[in-house]
C-alpha positions as protocol buffer text, in pm:
chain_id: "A"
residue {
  index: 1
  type: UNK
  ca { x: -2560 y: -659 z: -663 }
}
residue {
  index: 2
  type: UNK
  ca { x: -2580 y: -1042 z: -714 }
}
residue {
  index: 3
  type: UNK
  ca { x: -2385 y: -1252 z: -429 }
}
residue {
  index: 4
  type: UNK
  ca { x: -2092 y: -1455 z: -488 }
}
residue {
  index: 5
  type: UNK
  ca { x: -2115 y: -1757 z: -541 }
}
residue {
  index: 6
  type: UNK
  ca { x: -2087 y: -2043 z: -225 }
}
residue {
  index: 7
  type: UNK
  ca { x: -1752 y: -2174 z: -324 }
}
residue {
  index: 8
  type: UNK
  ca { x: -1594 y: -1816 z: -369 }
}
residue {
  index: 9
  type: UNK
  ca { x: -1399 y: -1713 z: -32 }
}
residue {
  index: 10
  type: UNK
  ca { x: -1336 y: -1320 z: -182 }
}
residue {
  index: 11
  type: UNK
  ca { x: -1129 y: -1244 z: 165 }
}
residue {
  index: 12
  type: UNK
  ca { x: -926 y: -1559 z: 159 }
}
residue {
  index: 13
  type: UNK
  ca { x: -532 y: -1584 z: 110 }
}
residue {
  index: 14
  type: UNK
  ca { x: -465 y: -1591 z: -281 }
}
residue {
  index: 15
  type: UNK
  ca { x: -345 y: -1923 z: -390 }
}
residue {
  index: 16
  type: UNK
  ca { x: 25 y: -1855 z: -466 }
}
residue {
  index: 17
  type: UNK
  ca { x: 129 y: -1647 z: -81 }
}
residue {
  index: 18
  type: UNK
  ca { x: -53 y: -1932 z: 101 }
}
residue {
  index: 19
  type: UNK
  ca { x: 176 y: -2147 z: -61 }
}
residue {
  index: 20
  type: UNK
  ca { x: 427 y: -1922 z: 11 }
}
residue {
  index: 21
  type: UNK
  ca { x: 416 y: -1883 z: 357 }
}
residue {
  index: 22
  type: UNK
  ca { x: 349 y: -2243 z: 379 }
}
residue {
  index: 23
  type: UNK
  ca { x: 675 y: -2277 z: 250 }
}
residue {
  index: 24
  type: UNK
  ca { x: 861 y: -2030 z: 461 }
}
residue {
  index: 25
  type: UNK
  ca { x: 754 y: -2184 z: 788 }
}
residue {
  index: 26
  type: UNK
  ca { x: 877 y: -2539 z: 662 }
}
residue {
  index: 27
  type: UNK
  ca { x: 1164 y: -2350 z: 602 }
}
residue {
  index: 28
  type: UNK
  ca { x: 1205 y: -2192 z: 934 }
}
residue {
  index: 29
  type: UNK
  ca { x: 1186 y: -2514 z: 1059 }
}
residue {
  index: 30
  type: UNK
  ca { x: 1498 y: -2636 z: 978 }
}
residue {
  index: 31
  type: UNK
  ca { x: 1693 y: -2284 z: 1141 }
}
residue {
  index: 32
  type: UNK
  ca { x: 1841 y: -2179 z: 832 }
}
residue {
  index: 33
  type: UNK
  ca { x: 2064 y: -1927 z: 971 }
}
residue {
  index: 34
  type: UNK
  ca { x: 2202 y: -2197 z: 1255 }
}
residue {
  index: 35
  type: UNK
  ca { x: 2237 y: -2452 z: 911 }
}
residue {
  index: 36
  type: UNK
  ca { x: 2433 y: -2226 z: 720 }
}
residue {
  index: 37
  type: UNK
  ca { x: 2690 y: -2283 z: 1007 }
}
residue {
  index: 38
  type: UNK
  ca { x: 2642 y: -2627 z: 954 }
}
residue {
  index: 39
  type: UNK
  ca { x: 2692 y: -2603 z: 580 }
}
residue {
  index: 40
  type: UNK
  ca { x: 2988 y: -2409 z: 614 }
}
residue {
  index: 41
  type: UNK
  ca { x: 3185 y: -2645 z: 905 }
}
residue {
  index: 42
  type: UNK
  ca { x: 3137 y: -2943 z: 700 }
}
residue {
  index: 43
  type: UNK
  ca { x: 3250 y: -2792 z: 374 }
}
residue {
  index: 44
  type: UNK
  ca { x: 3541 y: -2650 z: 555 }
}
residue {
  index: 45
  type: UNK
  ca { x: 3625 y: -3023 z: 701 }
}
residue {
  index: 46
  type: UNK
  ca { x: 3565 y: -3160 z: 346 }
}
residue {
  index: 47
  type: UNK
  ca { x: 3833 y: -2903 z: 161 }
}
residue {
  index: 48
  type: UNK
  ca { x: 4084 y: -2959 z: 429 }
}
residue {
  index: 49
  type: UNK
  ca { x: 4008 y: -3286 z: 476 }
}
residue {
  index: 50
  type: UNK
  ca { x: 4078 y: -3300 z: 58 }
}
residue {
  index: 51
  type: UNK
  ca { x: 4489 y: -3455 z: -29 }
}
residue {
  index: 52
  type: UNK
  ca { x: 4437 y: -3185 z: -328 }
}
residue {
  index: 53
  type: UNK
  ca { x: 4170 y: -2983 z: -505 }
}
residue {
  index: 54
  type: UNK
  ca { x: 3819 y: -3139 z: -355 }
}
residue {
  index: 55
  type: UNK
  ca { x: 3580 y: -3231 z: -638 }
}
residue {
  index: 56
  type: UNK
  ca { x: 3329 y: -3006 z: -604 }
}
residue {
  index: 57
  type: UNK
  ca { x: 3023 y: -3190 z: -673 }
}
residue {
  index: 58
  type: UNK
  ca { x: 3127 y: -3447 z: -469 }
}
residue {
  index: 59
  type: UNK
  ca { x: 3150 y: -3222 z: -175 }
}
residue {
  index: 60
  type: UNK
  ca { x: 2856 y: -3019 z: -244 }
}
residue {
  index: 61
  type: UNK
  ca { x: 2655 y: -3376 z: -228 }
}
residue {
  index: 62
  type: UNK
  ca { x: 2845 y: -3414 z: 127 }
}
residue {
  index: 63
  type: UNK
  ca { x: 2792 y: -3107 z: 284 }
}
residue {
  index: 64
  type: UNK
  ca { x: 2425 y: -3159 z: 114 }
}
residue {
  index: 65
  type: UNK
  ca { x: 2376 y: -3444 z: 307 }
}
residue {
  index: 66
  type: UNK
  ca { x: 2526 y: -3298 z: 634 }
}
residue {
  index: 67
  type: UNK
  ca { x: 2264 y: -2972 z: 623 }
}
residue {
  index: 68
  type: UNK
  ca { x: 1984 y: -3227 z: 540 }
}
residue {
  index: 69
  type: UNK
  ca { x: 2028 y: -3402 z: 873 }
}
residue {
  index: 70
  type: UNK
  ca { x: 2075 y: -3099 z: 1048 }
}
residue {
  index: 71
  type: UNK
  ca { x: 1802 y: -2992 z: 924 }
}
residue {
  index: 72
  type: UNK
  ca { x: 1603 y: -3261 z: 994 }
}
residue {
  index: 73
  type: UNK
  ca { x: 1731 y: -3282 z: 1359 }
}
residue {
  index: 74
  type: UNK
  ca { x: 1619 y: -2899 z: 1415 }
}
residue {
  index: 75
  type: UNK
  ca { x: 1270 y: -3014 z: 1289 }
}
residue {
  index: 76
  type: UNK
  ca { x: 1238 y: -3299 z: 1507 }
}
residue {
  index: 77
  type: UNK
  ca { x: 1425 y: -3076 z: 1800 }
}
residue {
  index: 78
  type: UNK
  ca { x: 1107 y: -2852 z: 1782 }
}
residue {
  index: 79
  type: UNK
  ca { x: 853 y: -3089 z: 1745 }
}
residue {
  index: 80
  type: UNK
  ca { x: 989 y: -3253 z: 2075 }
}
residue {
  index: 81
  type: UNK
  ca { x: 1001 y: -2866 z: 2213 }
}
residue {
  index: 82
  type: UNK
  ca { x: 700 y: -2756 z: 2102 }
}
residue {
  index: 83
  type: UNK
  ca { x: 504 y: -2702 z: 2415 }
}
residue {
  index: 84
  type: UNK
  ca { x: 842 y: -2519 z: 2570 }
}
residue {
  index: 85
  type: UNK
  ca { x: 892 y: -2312 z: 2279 }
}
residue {
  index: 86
  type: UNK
  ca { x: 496 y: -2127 z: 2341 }
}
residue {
  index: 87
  type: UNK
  ca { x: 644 y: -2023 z: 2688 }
}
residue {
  index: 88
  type: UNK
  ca { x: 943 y: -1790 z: 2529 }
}
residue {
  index: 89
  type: UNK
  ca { x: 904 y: -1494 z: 2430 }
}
residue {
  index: 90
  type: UNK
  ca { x: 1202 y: -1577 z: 2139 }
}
residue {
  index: 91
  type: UNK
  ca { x: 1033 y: -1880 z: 2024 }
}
residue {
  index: 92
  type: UNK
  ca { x: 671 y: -1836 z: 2083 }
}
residue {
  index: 93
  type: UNK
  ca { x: 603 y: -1754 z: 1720 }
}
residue {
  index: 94
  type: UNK
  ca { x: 773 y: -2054 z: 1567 }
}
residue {
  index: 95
  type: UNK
  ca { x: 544 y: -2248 z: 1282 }
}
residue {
  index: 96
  type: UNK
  ca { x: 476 y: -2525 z: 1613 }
}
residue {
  index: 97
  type: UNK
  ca { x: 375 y: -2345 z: 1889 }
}
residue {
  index: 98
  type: UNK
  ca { x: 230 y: -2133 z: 1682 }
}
residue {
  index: 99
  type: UNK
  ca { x: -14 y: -2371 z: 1500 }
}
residue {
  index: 100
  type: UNK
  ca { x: 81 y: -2292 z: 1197 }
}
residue {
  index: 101
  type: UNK
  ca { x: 218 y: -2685 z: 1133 }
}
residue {
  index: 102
  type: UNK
  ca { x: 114 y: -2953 z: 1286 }
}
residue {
  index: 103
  type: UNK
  ca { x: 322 y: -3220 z: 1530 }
}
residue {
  index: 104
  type: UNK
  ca { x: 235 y: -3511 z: 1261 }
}
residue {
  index: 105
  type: UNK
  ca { x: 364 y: -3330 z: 969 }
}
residue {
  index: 106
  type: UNK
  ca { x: 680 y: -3166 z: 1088 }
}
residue {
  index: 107
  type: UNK
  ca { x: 747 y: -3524 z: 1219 }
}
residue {
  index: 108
  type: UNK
  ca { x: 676 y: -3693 z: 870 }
}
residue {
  index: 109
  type: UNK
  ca { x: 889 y: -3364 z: 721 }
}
residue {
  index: 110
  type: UNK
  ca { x: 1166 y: -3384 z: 983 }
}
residue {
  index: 111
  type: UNK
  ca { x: 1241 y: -3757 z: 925 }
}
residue {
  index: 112
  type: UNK
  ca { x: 1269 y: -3737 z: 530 }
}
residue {
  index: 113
  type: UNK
  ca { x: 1493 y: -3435 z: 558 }
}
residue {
  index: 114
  type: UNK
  ca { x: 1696 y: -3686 z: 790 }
}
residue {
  index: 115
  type: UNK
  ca { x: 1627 y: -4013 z: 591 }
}
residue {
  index: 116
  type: UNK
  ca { x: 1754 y: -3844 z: 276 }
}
residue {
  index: 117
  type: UNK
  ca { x: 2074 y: -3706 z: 436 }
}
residue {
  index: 118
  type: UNK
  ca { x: 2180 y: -3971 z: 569 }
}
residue {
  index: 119
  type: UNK
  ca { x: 2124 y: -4156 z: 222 }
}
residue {
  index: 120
  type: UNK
  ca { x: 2307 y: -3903 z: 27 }
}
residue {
  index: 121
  type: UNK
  ca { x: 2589 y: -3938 z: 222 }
}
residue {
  index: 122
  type: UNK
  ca { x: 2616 y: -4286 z: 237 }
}
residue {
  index: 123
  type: UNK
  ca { x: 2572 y: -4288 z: -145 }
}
residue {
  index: 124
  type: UNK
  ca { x: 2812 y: -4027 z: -234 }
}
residue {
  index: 125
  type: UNK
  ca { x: 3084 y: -3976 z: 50 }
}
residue {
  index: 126
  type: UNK
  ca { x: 3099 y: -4299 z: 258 }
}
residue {
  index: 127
  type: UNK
  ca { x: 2930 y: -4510 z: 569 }
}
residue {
  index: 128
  type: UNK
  ca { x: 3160 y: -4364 z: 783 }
}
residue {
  index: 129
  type: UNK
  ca { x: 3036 y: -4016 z: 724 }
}
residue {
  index: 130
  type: UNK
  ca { x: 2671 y: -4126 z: 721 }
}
residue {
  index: 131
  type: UNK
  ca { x: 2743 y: -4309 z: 1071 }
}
residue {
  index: 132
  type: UNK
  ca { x: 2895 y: -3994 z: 1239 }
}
residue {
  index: 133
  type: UNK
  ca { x: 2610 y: -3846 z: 1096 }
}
residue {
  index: 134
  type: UNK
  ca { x: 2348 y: -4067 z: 1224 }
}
residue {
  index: 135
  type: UNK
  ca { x: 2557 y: -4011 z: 1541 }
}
residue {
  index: 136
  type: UNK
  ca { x: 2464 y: -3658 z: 1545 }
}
residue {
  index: 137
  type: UNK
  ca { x: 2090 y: -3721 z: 1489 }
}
residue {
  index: 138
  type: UNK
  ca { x: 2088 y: -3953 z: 1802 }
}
residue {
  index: 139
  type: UNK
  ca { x: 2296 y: -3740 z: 2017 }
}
residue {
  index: 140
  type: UNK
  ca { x: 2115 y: -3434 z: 1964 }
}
residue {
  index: 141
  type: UNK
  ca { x: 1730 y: -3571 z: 1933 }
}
residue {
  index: 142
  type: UNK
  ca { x: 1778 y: -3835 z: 2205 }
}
residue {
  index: 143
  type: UNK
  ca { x: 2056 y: -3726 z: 2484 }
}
residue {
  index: 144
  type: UNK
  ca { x: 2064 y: -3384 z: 2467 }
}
residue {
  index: 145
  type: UNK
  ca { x: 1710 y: -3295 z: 2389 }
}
residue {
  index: 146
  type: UNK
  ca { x: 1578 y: -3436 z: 2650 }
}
residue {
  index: 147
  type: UNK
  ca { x: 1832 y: -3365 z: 2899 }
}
residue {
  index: 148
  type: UNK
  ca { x: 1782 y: -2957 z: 2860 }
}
residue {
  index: 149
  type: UNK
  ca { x: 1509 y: -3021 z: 3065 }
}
residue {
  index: 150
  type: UNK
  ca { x: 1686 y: -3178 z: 3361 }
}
residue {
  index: 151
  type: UNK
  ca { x: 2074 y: -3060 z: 3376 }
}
residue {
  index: 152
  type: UNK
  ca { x: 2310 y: -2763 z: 3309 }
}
residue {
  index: 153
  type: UNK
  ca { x: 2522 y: -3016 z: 3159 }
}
residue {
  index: 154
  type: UNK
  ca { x: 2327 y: -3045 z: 2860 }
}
residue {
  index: 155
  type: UNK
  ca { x: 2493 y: -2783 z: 2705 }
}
residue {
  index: 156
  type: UNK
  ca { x: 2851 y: -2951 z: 2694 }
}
residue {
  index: 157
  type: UNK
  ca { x: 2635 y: -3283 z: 2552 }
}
residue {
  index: 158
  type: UNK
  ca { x: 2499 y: -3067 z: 2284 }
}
residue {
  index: 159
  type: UNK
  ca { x: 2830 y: -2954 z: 2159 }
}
residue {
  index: 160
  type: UNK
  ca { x: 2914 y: -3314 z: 2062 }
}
residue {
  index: 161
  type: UNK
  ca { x: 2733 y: -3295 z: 1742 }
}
residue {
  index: 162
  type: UNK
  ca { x: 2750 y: -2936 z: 1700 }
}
residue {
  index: 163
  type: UNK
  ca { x: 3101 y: -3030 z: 1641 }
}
residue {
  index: 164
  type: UNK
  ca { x: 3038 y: -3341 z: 1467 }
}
residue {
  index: 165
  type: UNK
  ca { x: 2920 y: -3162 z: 1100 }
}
residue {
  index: 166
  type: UNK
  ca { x: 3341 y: -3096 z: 1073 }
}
residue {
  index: 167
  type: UNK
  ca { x: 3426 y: -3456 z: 1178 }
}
residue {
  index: 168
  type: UNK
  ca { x: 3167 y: -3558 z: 934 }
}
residue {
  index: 169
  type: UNK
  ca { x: 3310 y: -3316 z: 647 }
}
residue {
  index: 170
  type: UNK
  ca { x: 3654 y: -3414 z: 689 }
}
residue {
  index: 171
  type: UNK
  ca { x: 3585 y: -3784 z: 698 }
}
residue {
  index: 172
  type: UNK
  ca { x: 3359 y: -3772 z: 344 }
}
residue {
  index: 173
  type: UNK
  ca { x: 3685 y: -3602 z: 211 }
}
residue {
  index: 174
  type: UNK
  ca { x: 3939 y: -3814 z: 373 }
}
residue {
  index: 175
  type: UNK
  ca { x: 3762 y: -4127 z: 411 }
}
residue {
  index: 176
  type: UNK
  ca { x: 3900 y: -4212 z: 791 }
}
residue {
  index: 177
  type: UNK
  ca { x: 3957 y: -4011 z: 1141 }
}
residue {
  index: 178
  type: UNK
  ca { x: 4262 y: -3920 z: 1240 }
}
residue {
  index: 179
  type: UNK
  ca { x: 4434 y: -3624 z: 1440 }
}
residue {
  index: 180
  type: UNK
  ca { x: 4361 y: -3406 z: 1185 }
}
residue {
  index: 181
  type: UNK
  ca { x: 3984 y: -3434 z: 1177 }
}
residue {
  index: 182
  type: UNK
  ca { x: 3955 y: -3497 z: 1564 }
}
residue {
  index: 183
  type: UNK
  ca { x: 4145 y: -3123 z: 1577 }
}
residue {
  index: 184
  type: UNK
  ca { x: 3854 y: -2949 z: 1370 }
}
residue {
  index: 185
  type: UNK
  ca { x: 3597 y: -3163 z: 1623 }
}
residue {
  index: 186
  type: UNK
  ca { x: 3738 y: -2988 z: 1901 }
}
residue {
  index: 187
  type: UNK
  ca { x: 3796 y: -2659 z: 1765 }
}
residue {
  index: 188
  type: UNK
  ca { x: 3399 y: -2595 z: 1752 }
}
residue {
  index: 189
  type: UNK
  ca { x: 3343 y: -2834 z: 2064 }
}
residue {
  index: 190
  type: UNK
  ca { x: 3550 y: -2593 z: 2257 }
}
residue {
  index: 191
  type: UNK
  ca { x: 3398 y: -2320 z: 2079 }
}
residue {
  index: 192
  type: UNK
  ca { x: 3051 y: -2354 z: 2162 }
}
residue {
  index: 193
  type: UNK
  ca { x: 3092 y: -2309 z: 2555 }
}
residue {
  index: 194
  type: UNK
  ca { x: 3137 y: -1952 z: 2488 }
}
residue {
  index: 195
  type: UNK
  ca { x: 2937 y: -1934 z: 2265 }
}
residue {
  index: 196
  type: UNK
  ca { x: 2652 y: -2099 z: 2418 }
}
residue {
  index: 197
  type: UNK
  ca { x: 2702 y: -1906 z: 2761 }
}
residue {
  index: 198
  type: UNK
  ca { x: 2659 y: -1591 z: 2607 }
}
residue {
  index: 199
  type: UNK
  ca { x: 2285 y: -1726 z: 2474 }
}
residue {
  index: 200
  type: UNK
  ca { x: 2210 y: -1873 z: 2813 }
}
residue {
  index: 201
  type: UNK
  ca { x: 2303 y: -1520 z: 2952 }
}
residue {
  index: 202
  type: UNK
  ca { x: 2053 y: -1248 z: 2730 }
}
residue {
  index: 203
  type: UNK
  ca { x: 1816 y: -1584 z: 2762 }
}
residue {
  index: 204
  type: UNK
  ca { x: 1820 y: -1620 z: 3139 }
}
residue {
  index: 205
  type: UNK
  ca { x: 1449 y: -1525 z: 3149 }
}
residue {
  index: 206
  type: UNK
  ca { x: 1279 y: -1720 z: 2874 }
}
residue {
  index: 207
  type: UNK
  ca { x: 1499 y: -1981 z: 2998 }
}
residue {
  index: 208
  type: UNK
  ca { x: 1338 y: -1978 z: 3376 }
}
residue {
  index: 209
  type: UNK
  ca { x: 1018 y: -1959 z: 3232 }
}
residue {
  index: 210
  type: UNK
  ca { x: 991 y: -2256 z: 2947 }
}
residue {
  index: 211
  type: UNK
  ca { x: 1184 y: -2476 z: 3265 }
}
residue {
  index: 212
  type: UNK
  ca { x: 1502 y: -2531 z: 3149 }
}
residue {
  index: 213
  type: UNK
  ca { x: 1785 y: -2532 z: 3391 }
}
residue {
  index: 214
  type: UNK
  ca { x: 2057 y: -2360 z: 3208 }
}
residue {
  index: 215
  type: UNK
  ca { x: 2373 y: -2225 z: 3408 }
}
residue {
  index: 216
  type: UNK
  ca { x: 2251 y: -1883 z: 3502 }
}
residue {
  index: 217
  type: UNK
  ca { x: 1931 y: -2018 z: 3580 }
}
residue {
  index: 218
  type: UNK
  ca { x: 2044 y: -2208 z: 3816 }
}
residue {
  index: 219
  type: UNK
  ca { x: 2278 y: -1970 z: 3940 }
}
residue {
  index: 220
  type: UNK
  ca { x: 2186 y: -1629 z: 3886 }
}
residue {
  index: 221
  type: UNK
  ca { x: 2435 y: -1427 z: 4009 }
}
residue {
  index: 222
  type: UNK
  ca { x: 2627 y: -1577 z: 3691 }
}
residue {
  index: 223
  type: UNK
  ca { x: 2987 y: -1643 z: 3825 }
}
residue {
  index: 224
  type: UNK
  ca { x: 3010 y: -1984 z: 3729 }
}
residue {
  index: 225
  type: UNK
  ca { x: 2847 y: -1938 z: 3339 }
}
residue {
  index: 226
  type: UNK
  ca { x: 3124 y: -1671 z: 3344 }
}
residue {
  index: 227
  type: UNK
  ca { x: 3408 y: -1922 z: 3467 }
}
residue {
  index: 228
  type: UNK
  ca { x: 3323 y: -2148 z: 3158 }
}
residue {
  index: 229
  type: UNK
  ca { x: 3309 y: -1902 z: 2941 }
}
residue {
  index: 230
  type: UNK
  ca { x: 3678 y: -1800 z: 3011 }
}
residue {
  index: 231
  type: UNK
  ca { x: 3789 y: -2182 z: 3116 }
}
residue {
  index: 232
  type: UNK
  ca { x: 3650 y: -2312 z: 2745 }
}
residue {
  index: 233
  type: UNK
  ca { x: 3789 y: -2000 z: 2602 }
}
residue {
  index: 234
  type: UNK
  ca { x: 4111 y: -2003 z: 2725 }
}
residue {
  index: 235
  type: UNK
  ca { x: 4112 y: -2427 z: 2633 }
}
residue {
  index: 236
  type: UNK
  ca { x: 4041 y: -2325 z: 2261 }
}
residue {
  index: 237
  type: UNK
  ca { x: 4360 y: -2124 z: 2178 }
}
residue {
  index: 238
  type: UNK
  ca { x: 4581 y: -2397 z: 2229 }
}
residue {
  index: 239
  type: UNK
  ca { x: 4361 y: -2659 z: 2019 }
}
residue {
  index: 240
  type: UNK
  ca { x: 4308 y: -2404 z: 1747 }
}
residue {
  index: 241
  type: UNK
  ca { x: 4635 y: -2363 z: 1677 }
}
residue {
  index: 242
  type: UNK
  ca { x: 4707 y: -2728 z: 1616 }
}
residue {
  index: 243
  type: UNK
  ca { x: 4638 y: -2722 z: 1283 }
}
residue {
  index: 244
  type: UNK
  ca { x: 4992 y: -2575 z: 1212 }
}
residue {
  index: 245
  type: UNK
  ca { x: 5106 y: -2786 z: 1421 }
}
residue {
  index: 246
  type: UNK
  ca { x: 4933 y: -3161 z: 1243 }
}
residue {
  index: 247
  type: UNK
  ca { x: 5015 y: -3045 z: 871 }
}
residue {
  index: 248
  type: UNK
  ca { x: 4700 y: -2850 z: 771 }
}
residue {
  index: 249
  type: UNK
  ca { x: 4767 y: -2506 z: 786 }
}
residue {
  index: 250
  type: UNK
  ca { x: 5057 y: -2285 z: 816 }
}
residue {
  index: 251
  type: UNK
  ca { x: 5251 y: -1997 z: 1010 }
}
residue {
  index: 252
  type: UNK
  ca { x: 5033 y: -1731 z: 862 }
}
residue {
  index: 253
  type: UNK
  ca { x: 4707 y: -1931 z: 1013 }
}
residue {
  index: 254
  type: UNK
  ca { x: 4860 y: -2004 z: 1356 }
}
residue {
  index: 255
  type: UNK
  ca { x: 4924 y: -1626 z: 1397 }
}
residue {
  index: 256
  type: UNK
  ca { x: 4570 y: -1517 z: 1329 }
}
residue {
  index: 257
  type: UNK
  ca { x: 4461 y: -1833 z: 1522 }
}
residue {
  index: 258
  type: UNK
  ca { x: 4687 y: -1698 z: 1790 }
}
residue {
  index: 259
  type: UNK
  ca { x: 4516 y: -1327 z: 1766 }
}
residue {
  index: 260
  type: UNK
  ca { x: 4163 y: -1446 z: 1732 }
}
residue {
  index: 261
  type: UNK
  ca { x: 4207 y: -1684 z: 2020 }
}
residue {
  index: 262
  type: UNK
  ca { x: 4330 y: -1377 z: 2252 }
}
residue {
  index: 263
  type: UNK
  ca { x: 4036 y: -1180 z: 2143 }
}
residue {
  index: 264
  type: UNK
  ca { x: 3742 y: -1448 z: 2257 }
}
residue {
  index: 265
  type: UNK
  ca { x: 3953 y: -1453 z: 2555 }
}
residue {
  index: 266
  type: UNK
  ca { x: 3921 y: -1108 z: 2611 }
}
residue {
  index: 267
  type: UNK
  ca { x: 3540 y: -1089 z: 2590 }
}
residue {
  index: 268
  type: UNK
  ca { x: 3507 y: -1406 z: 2790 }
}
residue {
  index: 269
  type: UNK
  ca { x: 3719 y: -1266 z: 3062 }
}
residue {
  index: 270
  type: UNK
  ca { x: 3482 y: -926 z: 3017 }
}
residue {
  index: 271
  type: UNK
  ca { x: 3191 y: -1116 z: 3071 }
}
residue {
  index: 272
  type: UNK
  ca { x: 3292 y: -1306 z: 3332 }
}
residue {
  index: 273
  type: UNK
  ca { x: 3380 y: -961 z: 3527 }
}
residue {
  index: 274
  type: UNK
  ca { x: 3062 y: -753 z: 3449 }
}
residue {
  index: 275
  type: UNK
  ca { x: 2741 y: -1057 z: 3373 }
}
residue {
  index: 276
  type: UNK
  ca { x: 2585 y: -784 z: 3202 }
}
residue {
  index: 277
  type: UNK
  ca { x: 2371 y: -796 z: 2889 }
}
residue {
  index: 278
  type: UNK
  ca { x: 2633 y: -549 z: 2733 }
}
residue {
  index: 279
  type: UNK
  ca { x: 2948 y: -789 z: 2779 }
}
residue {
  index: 280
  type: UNK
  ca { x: 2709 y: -1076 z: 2707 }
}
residue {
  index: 281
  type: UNK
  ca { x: 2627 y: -923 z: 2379 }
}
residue {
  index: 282
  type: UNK
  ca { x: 2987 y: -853 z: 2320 }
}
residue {
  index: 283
  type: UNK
  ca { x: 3103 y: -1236 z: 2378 }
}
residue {
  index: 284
  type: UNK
  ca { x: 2825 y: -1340 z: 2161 }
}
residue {
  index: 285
  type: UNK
  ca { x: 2917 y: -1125 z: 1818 }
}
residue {
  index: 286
  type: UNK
  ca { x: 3318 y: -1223 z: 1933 }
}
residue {
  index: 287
  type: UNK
  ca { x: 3253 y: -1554 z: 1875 }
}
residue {
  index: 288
  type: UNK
  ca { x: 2969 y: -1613 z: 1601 }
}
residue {
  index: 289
  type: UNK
  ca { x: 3273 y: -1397 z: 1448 }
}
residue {
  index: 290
  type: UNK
  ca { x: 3533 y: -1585 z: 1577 }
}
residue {
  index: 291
  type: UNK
  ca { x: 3447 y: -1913 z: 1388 }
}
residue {
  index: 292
  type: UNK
  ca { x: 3388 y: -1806 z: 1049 }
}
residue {
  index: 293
  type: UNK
  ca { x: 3719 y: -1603 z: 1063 }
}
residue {
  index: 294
  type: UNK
  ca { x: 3917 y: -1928 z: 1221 }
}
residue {
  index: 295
  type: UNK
  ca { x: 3770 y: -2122 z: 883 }
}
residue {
  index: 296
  type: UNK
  ca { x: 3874 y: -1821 z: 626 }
}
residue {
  index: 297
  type: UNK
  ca { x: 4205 y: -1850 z: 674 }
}
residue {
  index: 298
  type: UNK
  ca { x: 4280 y: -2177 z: 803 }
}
residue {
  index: 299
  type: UNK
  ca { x: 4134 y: -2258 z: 450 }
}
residue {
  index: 300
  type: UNK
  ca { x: 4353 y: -1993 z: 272 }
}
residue {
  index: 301
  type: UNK
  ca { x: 4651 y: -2099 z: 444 }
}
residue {
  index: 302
  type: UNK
  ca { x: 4600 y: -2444 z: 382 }
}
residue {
  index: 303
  type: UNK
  ca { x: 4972 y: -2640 z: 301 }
}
């Protein structure tokens, strides 16, 4: 049988799923699933931040924009991360620690994702939502980054621009801030301290080990990630049901509000009790369930 010849690699990934996977872990890069939350606060701020109908390719550009900084921010996030990310089990297998892209060219990546966002939105919304935006990038990449690695506070810094993609929504629609917008800001500020306790809970472990002092690292036993669970909780029904109150949505929203709000505080209050992986669990579906709920009909009740 004659040999192949020198150039021919007959064991080597075809063409076509090299490029394919090379394109998935850019991809997973940017957290897709945590973007599409992204996506969906800011178009939520944009349509109630809307007088009447939004134009809709106006507001697809915006909440464009908005992913494409997340994204970028995510990017940059892990680049930063990298070396922390090998040491979890969760987050060992990421395209970074993994060595499946490099530092350099999820940096290069990472900043155009940002770049263009921030462009788009400044093009086709306004400055102001490319500022908050640029806010956001800043906050997350160069205040709260960082400070994971040194404080249990981090985690009410990083819900500042976890809220900020429904500031920046609203104020591409609307064009200013006001109460209305500042209520949606706090709605998923508030939100994420459940939210976020929950993770840091099921986490604890890979948490100790990559360093990073969340609550119930610092604090095993778990009482006080439970008390801000219910505390933030408990703060969140009142602010979510100010959008009846400020003109955006009406009675039918403020009694789901009012239902939906009771419910998170249920599972907080269950966690809080029990710090078990169960009630941890529980919180956790309550609220990535909570949020998307809130946004249905606060849009479908919109006056």
């Amino acid at each position: 049988m004659k040999n192949a010849p020198a150039d021919v690699a007959p064991l080597s990934m075809p063409a076509t799923r090299r490029a394919s996977s090379t394109f998935g872990d850019y991809l997973a890069l940017t957290k897709p699933r945590l973007n599409f939350l992204v996506v969906a606060t800011s178009a939520a701020g944009y349509y109630l931040g809307a007088a009447a109908s939004p134009d809709l390719l106006l507001m697809a550009q915006a909440v464009a924009g908005t992913a494409l900084v997340a994204g970028g921010a995510a990017v940059l996030n892990q680049v930063y991360e990298r070396d922390t990310d090998a040491l979890m089990r969760r987050t060992r297998m990421r395209p970074l620690p993994d060595g499946r892209v490099t530092a350099g060219d999820a940096t290069i990546f990472g900043s155009a994702l940002s770049l263009a966002g921030l462009v788009l939105l400044a093009a086709r919304a306004n400055w102001l939502s490319a500022g908050l935006a640029l806010a956001t990038l800043v906050t997350y990449l160069i205040v709260y980054t960082p400070m994971k690695r040194r404080s249990s506070l981090s985690t009410l810094v990083g819900a500042v621009p976890g809220a900020l993609p429904a500031l920046i929504g609203w104020t591409a629609s609307r064009g200013h801030i006001d109460l209305g917008g500042s209520t949606l800001f706090f709605i998923v500020f508030l939100w994420q301290i459940p939210h976020f306790m929950a993770i840091a809970w099921l986490y604890r472990d890979d948490y100790r080990k990559a360093g990073f002092p969340m609550l119930p690292v610092v604090e095993p036993d778990g009482l006080r990630a439970g008390r801000q669970a219910v505390m933030y909780a408990a703060a969140l029904l009142p602010v979510s049901l100010a959008p009846a109150l400020v003109g955006i949505a009406g009675t039918v929203y403020f009694v789901a509000a009012f239902a939906l709000g009771i419910a998170l505080i249920v599972l907080a209050v269950r966690f809080a009790q029990h710090r078990s992986e169960a009630s941890a669990r529980a919180l956790f579906f309550g609220s990535i369930t909570y949020l998307p709920l809130l946004w249905i009909v606060m849009i479908g009740n919109k006056l």
